[in-house]
C-alpha positions in Angstrom: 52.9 32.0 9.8 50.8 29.4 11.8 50.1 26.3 10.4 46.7 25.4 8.5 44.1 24.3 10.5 41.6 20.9 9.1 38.5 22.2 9.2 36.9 18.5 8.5 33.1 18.4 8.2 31.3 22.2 7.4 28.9 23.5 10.7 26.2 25.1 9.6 25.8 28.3 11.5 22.1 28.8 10.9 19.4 27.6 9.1 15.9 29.5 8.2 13.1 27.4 9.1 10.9 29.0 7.1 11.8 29.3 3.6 9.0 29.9 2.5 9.1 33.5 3.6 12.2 34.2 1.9 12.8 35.8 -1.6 14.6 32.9 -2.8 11.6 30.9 -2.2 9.7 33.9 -3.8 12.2 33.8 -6.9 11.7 30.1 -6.5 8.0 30.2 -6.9 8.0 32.8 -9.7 10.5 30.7 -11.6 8.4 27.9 -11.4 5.0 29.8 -12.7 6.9 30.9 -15.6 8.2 27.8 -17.0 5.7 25.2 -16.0 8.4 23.9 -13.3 8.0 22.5 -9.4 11.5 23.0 -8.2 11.3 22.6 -4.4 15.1 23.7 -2.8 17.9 25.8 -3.7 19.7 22.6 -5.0 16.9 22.3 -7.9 16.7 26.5 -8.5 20.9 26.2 -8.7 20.3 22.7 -11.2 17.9 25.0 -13.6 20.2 27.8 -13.4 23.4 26.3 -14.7 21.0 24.2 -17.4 19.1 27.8 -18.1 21.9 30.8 -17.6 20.1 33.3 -20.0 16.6 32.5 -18.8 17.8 32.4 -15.2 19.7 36.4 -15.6 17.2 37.8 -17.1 14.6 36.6 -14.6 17.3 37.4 -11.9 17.8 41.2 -13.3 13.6 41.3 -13.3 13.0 40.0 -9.9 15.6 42.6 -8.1 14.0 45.2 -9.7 17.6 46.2 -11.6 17.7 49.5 -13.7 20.2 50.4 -15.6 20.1 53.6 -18.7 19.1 51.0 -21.0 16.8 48.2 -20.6 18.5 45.0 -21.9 17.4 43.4 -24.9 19.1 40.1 -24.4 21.4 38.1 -22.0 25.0 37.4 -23.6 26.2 33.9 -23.7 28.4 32.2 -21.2 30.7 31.6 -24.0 31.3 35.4 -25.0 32.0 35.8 -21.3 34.4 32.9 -21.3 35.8 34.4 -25.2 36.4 37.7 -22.8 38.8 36.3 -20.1 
């Protein structure tokens, strides 16, 4: 097989430059009407997320419009996911 290559610094291929046409600005926005926030980037809507990881699925599984048989009732803890593994 060929050797590894070093890939060094990341290029960033492309870059919107207008996020605020985007549905993760929309998410962005609605997250931040709901809970009294003013996140401004991705960075900040990832931050919450980790810190928020029911609040942020269930307003995830809202915002794509998600269906499933039953509607859920509440979002399962990170640690019965972890318990699963």
């Amino acid at each position: 097989m060929g050797e590894l290559l070093d890939a060094g610094e990341p290029v960033v291929l492309w870059e919107n430059t207008d996020v605020e046409t985007t549905y993760m600005w929309q998410f962005l926005q609605q997250i931040n009407n709901k809970y009294k926030l003013h996140l401004k980037t991705y960075d900040d809507l990832h931050a919450w997320s980790v810190k928020n990881i029911a609040d942020f699925w269930g307003e995830t599984w809202e915002f794509t419009g998600m269906q499933s048989a039953t509607p859920f009732t509440k979002v399962s803890s990170f640690a019965v996911w972890v318990g699963m593994l």
